[in-house]
Phi, psi and omega in degrees: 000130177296158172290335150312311159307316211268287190302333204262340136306333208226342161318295178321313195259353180107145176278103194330150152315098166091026175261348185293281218297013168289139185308318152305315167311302193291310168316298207276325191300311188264085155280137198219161163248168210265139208233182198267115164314002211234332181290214198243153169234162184304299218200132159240120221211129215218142195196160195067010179236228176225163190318300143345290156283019185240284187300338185293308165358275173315281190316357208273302181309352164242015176128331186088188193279319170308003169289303193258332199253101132348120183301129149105016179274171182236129188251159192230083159298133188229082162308185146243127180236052223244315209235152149282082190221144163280152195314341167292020242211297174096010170314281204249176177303144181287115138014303174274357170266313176295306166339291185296336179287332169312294179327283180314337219268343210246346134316306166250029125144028182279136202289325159236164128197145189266139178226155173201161154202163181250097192289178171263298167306163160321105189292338176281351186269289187330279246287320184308303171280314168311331173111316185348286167307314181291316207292311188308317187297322161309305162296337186087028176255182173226144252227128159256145140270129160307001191274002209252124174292355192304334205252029164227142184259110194294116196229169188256111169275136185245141247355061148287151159323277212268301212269073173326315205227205187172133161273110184229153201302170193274341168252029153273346193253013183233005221245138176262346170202137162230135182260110118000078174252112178246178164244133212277146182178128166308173201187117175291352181229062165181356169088306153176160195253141217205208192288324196277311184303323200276349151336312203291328164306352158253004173234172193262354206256028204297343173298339165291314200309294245261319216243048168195079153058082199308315199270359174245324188279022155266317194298310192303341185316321201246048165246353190280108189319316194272094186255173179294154175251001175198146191239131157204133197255125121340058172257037176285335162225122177259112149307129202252317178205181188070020182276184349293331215273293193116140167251316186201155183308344165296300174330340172288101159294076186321086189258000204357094169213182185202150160212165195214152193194158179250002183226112154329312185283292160318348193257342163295326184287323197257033171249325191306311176279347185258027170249008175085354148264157108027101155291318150336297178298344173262102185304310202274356162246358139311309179304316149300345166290320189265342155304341216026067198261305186222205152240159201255312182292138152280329209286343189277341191240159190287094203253129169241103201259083184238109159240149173302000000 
């Protein structure tokens, strides 16, 4: 069965558990060419397991966390926290994933680390219902809210389009290292929502954004120096349509996968292919491609392929 045929029969209903995920199948969608075990990689893209041990996976295949986090450094996780939804829902990030990303930070010798994000639902229901919070709590890090604008700062993007300036929260601009956990997920006005998109969750002024070109004030967005310093995407349950919020677990695609990337733009383009578009067709991620913010070719680039 071609692959469209196969999403466009198997959508509605969630997509089986490990039928996305044959490995051949996973070879086409991300095609890279074939590199030294040893190089550097592109992308990294890990499948079949649960969240947690899919990133033990991952991180490990780029160095482990000590590749990105210092001893005595302050780290920053920036999940989507966006809906007062449960994590079976596919709303917000899983949960047992932020968890387990905590962990390596403090494994690997970070003195804090923080997650906040600036929701759409009532943050305290997001921070609650989501799982979240309990999971951050656990880890020993510790949970901002994001609600207050006092706590965002006004900055300058430099040769943006639409977006000159931005208000961003204090603790990307204070952090010594920030990691990008978005969740992979459709979106009615942007098509889907992916590592460059979980930016609007870090500034207070995203009503410019939406009503001066929602998809170039994503891209410029990530023209800003202080970018992640490590992207890991959330695919284990892809809201497949009704996004970003979501209506009901039919909307879900059991994709159990995880990627992990230091260029945004590349770890978006191959969450584009495993929703069945173009990366090219998702504006903010062409656009940020054509900024030269990331790449774009999947065919170009150096994909390390790990299934459980």
């Amino acid at each position: 069965m071609k692959r469209r045929n196969f999403l466009r029969s198997s959508a509605g209903a969630g997509l089986a558990a490990g039928a996305f995920l044959s490995f051949g199948r996973y070879d086409k969608l991300l095609a890279g060419k074939p590199i030294p075990a040893a190089a550097n990689y592109d992308l990294v893209a890990v499948m079949g397991g649960e969240p947690a041990a899919m990133f033990d996976m991952g991180i490990q295949a780029l160095g482990g966390m000590g590749t990105f986090v210092a001893k005595g450094q302050k780290v920053l996780v920036k999940p989507n926290i966006g809906w007062d939804v449960v994590p079976e829902k596919g709303g917000n990030t899983n949960p047992a994933l932020v968890k387990r990303i905590i962990e390596h930070c403090f494994r690997a010798g970070a003195k804090e680390v923080y997650v906040f994000d600036n929701t759409c639902d009532n943050w305290i229901k997001c921070y609650q219902n989501s799982g979240i919070e309990k999971a951050v709590k656990d880890a020993g890090a510790k949970m901002v809210p994001g609600n207050s604008e006092s706590a965002y700062q006004e900055v300058t993007i430099p040769n943006g389009k639409k977006l000159q300036k931005a208000k961003v929260h204090e603790l990307v601009l204070s952090s010594d290292v920030f990691i990008n956990v978005p969740i992979l997920k459709n979106h009615s006005s942007t098509r889907m929502t992916g590592a460059l998109k979980n930016m609007m969750g870090v500034v207070w002024d995203r009503g410019y954004w939406h009503s001066n070109d929602l998809n170039q004030c994503i891209a410029d967005y990530a023209l800003y120096p202080k970018k992640p310093s490590l992207n890991v995407m959330d695919a284990y349950n892809v809201m497949m349509r009704n996004g970003p919020r979501g209506v009901s677990k039919e909307d879900i695609s059991n994709m159990k996968s995880l990627m992990l990337s230091t260029d945004w733009v590349a770890i978006d383009a191959a969450g584009a292919k495993m929703m069945g578009k173009e990366p090219a067709s998702i504006e903010h991620i062409a656009m940020a491609a054509a900024m030269g913010v990331g790449k774009i070719d999947l065919a170009t680039m150096n994909i390390h392929r790990m299934k459980m």
